[in-house]
PDB file as gemmi writes it, atoms N, CA and C in Angstrom:
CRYST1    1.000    1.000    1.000  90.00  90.00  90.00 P 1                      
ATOM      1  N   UNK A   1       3.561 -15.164  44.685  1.00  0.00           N  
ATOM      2  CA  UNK A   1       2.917 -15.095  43.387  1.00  0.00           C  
ATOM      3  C   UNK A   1       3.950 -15.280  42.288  1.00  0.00           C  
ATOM      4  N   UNK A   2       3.443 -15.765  41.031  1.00  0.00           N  
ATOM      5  CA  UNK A   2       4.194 -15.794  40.222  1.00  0.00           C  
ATOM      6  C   UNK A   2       3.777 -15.006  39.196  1.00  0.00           C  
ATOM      7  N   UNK A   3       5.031 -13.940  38.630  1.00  0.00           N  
ATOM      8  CA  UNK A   3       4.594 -13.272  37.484  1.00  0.00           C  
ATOM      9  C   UNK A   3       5.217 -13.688  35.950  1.00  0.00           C  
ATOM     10  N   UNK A   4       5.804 -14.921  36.050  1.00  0.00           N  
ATOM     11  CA  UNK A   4       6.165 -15.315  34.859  1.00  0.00           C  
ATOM     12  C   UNK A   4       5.213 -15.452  34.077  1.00  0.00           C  
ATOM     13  N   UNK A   5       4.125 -15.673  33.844  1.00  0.00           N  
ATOM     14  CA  UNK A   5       2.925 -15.902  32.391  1.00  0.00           C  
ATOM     15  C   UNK A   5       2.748 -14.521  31.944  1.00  0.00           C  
ATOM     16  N   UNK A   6       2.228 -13.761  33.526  1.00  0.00           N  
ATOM     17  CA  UNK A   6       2.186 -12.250  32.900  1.00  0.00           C  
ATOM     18  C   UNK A   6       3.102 -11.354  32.337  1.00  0.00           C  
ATOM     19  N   UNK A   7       3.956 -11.702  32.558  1.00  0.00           N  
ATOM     20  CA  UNK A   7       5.411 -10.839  32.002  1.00  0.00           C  
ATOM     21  C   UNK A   7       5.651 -11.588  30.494  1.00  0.00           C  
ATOM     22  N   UNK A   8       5.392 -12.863  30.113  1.00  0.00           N  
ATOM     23  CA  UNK A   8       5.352 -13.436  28.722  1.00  0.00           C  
ATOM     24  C   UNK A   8       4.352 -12.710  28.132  1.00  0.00           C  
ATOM     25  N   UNK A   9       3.034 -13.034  28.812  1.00  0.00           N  
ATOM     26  CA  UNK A   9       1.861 -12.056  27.978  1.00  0.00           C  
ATOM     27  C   UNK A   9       2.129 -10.846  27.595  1.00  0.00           C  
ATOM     28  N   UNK A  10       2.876  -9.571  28.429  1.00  0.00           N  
ATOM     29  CA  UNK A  10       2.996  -8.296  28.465  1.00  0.00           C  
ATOM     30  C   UNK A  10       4.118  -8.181  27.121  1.00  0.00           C  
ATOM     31  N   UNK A  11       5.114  -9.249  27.077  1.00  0.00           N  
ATOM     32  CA  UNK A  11       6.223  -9.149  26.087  1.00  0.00           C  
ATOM     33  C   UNK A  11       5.200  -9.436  24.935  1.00  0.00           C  
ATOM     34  N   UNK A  12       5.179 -10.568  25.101  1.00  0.00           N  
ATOM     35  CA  UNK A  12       4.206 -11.259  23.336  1.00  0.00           C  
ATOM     36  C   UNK A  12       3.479  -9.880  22.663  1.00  0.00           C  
ATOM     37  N   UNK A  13       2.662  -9.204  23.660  1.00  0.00           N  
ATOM     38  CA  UNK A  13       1.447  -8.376  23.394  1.00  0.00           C  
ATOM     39  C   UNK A  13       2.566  -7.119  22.432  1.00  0.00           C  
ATOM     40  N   UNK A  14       3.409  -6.323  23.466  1.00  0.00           N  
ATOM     41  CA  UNK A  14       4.103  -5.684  22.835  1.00  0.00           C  
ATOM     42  C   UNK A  14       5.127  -5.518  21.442  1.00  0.00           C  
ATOM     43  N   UNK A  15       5.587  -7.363  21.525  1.00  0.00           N  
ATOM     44  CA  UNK A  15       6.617  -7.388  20.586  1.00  0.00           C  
ATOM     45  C   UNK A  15       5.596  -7.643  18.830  1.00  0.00           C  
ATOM     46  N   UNK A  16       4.435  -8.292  19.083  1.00  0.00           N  
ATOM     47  CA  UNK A  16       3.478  -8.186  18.340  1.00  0.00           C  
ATOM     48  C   UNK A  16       2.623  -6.530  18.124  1.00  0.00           C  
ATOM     49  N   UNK A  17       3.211  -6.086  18.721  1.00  0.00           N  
ATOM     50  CA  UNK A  17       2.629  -4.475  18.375  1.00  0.00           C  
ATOM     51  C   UNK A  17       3.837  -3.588  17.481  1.00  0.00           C  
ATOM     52  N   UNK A  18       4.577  -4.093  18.402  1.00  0.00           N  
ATOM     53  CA  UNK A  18       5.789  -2.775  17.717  1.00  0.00           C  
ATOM     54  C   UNK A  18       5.965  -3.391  15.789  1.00  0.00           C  
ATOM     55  N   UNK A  19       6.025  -4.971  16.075  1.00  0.00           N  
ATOM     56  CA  UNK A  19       6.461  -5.573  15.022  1.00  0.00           C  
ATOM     57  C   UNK A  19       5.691  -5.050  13.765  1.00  0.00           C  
ATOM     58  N   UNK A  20       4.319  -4.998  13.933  1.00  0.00           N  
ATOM     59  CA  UNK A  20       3.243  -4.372  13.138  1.00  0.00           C  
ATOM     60  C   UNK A  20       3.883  -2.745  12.214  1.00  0.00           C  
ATOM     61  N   UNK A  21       3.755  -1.902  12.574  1.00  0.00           N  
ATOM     62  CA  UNK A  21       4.743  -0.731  12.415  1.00  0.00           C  
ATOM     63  C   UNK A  21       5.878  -0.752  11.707  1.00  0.00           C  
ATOM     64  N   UNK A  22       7.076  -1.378  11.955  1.00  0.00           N  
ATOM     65  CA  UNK A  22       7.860  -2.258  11.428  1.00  0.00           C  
ATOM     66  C   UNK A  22       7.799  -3.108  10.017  1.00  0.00           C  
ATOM     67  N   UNK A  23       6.525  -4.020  10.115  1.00  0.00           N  
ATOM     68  CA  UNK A  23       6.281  -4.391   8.620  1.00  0.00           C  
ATOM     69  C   UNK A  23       6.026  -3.379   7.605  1.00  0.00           C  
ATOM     70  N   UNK A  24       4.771  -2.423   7.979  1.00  0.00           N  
ATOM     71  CA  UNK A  24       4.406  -1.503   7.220  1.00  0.00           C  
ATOM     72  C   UNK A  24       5.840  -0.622   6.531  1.00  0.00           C  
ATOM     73  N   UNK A  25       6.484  -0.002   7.545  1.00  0.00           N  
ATOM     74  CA  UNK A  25       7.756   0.799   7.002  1.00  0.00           C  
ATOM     75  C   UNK A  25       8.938  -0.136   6.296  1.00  0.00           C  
ATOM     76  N   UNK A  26       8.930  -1.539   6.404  1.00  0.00           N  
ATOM     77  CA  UNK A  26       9.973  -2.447   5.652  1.00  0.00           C  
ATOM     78  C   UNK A  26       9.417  -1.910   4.088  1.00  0.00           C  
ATOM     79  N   UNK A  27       7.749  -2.306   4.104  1.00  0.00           N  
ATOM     80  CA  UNK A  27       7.523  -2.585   2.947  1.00  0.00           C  
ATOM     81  C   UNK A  27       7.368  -1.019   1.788  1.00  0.00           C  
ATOM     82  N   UNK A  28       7.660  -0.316   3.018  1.00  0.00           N  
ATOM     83  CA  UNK A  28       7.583   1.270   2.174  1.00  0.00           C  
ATOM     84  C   UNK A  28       9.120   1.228   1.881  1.00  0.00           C  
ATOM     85  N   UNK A  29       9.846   1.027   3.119  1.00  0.00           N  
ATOM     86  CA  UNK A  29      11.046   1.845   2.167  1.00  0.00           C  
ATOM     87  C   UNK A  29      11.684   0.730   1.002  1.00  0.00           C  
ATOM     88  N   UNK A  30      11.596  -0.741   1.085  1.00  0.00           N  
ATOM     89  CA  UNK A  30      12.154  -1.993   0.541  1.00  0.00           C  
ATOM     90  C   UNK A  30      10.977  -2.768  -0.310  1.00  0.00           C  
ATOM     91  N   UNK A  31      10.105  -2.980   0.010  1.00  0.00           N  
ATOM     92  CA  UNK A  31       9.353  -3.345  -0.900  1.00  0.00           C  
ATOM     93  C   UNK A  31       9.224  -4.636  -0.123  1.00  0.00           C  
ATOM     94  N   UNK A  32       9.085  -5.963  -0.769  1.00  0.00           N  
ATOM     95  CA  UNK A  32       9.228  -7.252  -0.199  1.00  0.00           C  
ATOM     96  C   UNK A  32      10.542  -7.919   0.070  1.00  0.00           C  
ATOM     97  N   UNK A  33      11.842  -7.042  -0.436  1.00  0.00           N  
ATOM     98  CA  UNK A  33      13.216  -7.148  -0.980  1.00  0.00           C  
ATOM     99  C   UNK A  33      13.600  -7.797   0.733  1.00  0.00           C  
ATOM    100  N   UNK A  34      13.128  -6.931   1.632  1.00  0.00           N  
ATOM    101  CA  UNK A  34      13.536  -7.017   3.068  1.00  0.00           C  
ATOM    102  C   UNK A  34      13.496  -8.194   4.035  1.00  0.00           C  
ATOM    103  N   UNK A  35      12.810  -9.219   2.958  1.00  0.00           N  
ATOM    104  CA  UNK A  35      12.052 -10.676   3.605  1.00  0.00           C  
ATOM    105  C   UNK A  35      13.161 -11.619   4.385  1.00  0.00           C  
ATOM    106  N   UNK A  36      14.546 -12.187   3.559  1.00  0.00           N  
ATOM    107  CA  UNK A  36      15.512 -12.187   4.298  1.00  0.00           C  
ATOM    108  C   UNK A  36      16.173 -11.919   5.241  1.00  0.00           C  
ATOM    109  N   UNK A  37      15.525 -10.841   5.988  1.00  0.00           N  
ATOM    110  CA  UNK A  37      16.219 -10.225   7.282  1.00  0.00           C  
ATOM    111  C   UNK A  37      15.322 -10.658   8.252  1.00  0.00           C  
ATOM    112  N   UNK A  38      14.260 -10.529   8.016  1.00  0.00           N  
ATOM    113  CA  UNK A  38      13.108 -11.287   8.509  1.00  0.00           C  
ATOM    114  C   UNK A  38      13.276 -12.836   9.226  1.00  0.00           C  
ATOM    115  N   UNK A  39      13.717 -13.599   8.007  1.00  0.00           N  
ATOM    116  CA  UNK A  39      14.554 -14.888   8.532  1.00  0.00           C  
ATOM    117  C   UNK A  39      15.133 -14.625   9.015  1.00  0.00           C  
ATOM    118  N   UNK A  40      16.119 -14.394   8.713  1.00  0.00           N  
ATOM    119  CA  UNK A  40      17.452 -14.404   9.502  1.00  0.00           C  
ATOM    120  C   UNK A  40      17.291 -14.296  10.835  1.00  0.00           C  
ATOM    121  N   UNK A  41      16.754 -12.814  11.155  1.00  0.00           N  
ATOM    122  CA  UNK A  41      16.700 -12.599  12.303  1.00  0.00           C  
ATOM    123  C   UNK A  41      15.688 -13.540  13.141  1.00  0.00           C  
ATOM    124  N   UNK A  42      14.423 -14.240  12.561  1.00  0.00           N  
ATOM    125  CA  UNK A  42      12.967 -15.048  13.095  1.00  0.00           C  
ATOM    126  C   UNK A  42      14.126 -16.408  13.649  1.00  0.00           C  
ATOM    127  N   UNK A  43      14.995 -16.766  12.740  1.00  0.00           N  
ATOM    128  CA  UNK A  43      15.369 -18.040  12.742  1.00  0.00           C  
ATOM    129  C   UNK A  43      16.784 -18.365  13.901  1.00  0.00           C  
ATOM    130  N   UNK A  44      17.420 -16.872  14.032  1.00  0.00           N  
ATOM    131  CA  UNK A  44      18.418 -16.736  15.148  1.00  0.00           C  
ATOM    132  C   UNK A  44      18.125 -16.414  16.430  1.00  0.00           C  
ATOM    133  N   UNK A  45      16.542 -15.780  16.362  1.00  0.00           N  
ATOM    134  CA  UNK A  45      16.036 -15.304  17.404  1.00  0.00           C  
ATOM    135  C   UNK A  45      15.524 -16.927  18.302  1.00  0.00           C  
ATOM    136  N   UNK A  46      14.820 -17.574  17.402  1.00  0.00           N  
ATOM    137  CA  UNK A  46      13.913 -18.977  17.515  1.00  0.00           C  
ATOM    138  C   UNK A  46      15.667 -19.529  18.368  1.00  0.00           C  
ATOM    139  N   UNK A  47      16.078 -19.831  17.668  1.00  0.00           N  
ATOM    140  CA  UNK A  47      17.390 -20.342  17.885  1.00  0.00           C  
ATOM    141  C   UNK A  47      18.264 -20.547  19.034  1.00  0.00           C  
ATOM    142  N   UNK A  48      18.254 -18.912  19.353  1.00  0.00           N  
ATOM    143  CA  UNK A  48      18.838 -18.636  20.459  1.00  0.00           C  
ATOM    144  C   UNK A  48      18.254 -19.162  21.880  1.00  0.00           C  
ATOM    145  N   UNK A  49      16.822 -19.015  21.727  1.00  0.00           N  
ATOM    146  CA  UNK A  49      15.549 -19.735  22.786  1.00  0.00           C  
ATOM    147  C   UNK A  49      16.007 -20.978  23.475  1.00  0.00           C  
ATOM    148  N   UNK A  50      16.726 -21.460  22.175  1.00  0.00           N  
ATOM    149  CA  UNK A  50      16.873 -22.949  22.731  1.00  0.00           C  
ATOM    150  C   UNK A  50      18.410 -23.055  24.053  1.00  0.00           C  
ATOM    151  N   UNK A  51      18.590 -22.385  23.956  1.00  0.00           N  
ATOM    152  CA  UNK A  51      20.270 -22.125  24.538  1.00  0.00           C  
ATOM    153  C   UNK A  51      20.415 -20.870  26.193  1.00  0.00           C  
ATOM    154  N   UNK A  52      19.008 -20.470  25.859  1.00  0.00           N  
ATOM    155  CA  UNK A  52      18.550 -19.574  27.148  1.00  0.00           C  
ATOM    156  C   UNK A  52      17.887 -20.013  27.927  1.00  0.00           C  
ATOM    157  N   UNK A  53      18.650 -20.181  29.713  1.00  0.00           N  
ATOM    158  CA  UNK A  53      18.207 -20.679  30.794  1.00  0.00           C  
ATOM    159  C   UNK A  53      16.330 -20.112  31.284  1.00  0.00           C  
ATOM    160  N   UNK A  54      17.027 -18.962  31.156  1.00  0.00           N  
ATOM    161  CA  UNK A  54      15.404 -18.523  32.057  1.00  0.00           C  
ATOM    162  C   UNK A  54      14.604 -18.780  31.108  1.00  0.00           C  
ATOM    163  N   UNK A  55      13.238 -18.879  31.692  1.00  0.00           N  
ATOM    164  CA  UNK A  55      12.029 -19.479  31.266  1.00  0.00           C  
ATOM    165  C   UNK A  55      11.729 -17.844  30.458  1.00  0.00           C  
ATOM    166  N   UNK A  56      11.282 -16.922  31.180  1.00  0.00           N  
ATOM    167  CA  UNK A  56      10.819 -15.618  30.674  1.00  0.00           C  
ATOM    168  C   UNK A  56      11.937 -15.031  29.401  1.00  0.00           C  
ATOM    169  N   UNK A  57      12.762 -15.325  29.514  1.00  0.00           N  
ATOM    170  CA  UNK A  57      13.877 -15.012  28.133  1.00  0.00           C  
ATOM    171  C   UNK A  57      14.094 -15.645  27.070  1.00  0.00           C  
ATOM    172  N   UNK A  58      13.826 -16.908  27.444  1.00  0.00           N  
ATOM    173  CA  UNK A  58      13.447 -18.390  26.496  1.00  0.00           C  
ATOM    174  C   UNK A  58      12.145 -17.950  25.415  1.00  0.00           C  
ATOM    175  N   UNK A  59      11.516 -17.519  26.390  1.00  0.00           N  
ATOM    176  CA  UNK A  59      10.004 -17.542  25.641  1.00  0.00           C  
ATOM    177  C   UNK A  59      10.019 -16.256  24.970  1.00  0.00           C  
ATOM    178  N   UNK A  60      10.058 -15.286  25.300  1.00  0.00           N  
ATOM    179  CA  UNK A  60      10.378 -13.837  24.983  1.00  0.00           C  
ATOM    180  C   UNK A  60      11.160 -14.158  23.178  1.00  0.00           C  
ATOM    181  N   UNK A  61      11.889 -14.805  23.402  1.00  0.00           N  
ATOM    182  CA  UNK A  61      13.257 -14.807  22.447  1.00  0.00           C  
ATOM    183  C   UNK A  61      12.193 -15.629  21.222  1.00  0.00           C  
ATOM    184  N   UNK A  62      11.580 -16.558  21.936  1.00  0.00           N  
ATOM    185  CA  UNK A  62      10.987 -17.680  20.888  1.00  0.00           C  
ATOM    186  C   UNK A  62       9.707 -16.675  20.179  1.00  0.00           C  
ATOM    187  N   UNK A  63       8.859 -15.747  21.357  1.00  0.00           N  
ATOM    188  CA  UNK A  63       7.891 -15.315  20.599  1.00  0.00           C  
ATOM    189  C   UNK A  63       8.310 -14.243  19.649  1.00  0.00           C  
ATOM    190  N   UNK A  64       9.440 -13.576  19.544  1.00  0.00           N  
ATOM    191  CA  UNK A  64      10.252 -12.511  19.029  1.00  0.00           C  
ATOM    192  C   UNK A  64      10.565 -13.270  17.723  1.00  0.00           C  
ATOM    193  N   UNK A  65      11.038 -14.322  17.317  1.00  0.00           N  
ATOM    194  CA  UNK A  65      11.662 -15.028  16.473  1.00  0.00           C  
ATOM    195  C   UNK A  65      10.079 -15.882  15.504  1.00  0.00           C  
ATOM    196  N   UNK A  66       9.326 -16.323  16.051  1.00  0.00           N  
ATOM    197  CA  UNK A  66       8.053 -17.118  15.300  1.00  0.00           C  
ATOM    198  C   UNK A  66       7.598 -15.494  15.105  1.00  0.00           C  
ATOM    199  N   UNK A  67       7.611 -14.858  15.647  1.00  0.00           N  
ATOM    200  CA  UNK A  67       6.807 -13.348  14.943  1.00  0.00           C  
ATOM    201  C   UNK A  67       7.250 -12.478  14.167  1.00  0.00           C  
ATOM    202  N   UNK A  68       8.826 -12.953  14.310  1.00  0.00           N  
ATOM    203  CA  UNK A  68       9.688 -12.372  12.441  1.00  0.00           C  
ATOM    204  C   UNK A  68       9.134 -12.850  11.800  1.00  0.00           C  
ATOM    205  N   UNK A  69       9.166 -14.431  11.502  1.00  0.00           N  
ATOM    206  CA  UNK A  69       8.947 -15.214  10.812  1.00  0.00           C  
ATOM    207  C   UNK A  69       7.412 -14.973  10.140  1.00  0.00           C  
ATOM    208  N   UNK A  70       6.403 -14.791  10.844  1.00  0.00           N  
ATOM    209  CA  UNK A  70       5.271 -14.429  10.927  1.00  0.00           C  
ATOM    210  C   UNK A  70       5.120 -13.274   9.822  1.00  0.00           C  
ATOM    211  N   UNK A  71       6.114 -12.314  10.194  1.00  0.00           N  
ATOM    212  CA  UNK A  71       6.213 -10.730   9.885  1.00  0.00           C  
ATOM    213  C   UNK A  71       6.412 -10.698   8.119  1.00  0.00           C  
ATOM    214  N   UNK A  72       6.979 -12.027   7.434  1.00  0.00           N  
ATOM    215  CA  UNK A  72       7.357 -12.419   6.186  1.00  0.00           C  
ATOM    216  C   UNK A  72       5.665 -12.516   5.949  1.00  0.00           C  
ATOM    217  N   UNK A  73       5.205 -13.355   6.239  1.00  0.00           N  
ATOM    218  CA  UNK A  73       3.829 -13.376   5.442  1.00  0.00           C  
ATOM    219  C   UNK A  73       3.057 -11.772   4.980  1.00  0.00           C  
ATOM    220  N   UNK A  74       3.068 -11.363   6.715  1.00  0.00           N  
ATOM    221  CA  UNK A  74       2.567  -9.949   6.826  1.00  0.00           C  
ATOM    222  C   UNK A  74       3.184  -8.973   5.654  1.00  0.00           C  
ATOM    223  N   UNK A  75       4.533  -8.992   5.549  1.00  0.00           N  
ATOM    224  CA  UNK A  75       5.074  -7.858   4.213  1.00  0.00           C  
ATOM    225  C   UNK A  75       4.812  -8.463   3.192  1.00  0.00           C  
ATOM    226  N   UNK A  76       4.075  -9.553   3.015  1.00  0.00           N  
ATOM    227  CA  UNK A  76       3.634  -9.827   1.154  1.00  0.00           C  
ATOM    228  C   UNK A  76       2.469  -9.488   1.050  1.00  0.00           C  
ATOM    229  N   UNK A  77       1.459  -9.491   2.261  1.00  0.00           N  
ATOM    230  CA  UNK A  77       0.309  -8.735   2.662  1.00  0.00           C  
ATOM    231  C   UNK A  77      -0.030  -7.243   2.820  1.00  0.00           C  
ATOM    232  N   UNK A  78       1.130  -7.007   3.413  1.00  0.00           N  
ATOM    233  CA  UNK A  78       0.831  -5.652   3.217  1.00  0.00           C  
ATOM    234  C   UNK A  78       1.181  -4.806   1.871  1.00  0.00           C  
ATOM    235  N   UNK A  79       2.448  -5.504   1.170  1.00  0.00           N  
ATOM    236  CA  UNK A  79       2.112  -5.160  -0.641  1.00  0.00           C  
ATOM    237  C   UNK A  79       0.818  -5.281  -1.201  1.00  0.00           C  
ATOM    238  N   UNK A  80       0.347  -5.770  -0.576  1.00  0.00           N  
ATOM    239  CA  UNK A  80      -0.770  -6.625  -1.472  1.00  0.00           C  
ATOM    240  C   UNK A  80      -2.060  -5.288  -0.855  1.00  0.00           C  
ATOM    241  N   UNK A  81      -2.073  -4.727   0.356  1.00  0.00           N  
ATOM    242  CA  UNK A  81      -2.772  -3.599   0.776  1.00  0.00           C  
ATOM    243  C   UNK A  81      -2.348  -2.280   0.105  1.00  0.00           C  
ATOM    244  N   UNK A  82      -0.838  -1.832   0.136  1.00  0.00           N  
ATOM    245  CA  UNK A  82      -0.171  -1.149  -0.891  1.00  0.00           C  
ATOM    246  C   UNK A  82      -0.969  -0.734  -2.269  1.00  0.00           C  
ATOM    247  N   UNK A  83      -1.143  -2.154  -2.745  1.00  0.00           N  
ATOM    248  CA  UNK A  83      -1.895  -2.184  -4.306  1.00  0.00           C  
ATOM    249  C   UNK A  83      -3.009  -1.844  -4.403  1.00  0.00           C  
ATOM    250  N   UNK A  84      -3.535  -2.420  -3.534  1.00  0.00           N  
ATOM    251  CA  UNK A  84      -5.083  -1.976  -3.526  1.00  0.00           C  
ATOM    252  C   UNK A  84      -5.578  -0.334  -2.668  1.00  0.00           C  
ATOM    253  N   UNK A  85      -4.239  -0.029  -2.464  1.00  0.00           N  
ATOM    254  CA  UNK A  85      -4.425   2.152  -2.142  1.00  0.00           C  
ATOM    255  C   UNK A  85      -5.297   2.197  -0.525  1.00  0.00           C  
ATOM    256  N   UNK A  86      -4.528   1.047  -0.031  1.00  0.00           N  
ATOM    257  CA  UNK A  86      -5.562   1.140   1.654  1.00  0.00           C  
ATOM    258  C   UNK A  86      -4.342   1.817   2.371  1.00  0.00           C  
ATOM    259  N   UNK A  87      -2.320   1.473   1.848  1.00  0.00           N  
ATOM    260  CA  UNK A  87      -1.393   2.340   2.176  1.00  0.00           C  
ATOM    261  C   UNK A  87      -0.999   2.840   1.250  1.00  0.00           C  
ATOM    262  N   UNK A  88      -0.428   4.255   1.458  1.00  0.00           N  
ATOM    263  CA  UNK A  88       0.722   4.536   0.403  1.00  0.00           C  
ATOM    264  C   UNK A  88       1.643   3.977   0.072  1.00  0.00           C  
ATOM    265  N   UNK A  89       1.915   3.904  -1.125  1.00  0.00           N  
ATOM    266  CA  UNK A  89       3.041   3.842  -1.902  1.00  0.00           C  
ATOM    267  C   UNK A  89       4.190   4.645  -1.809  1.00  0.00           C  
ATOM    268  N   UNK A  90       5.988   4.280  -1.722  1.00  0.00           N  
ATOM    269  CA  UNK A  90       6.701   5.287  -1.540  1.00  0.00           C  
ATOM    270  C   UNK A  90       6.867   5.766  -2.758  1.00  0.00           C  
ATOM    271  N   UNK A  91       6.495   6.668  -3.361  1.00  0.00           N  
ATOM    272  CA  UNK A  91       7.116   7.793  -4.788  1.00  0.00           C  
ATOM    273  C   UNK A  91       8.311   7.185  -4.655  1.00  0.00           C  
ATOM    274  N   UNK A  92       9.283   7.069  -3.855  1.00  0.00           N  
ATOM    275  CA  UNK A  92      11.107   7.658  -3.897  1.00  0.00           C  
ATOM    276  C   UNK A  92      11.855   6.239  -4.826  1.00  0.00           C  
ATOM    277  N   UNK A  93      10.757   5.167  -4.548  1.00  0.00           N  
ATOM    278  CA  UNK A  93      10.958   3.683  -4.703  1.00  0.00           C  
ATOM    279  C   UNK A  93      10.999   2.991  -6.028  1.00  0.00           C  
ATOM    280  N   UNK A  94      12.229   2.656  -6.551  1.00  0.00           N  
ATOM    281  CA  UNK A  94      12.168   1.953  -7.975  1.00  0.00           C  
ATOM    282  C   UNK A  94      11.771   0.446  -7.309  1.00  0.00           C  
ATOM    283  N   UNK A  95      11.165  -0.159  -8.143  1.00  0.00           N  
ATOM    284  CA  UNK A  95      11.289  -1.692  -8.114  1.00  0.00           C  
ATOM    285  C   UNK A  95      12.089  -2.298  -9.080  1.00  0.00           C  
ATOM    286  N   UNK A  96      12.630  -3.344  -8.337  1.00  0.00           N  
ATOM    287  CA  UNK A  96      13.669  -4.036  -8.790  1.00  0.00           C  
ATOM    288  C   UNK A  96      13.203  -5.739  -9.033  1.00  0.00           C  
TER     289      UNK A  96                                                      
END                                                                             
C-alpha cells in the first residue's frame, strides 16, 4: 500500500488548522504589520519544495509555504472581522 496521498492529506489538513490560530493571534498582537513574515516565510517555504527529494516533504513544504502566503489575505480579513466586533481587539495595541 501506499500511504503517500494520505500522509499529504493528514499534513495539508493540519498545517491549514494550526495556521488558522496563528493568523488570528498575528493580527491581535501586530495588527497587519506582521504580513512580511508571512512572505518571507510562504516564499522560502514554496522555495525550498523545489530542492527537496522526497515526494511527501516536497509537498508538505509547498502546502506550508502557498498557505503562508494564503495566511496574508486571511490577516487583512481577519482585521476586517476585528472591526466589525466578531474578535477582540487588543487594548495593549497602538497603531502605527
Amino acid at each position: 500500500m501506499r500511504f503517500d496521498g494520505l500522509i499529504i492529506g493528514i499534513g495539508t489538513f493540519l498545517i491549514i488548522g494550526l495556521l488558522h490560530p496563528v493568523v488570528i493571534k498575528a493580527e491581535y498582537y501586530w495588527s497587519t504589520r506582521s504580513w512580511p513574515w508571512f512572505l518571507i516565510s510562504g516564499l522560502l517555504c514554496a522555495s525550498a519544495a523545489l530542492f527537496v527529494n522526497n515526494t511527501i516533504a516536497s509537498s508538505l513544504l509547498s502546502v506550508l509555504g502557498f498557505s503562508l502566503l494564503w495566511s496574508i489575505k486571511e490577516l487583512f480579513e481577519q482585521k476586517q472581522r476585528v472591526e466589525k466586533g466578531w474578535f477582540p481587539k487588543n487594548p495593549n495595541r497602538t497603531e502605527k
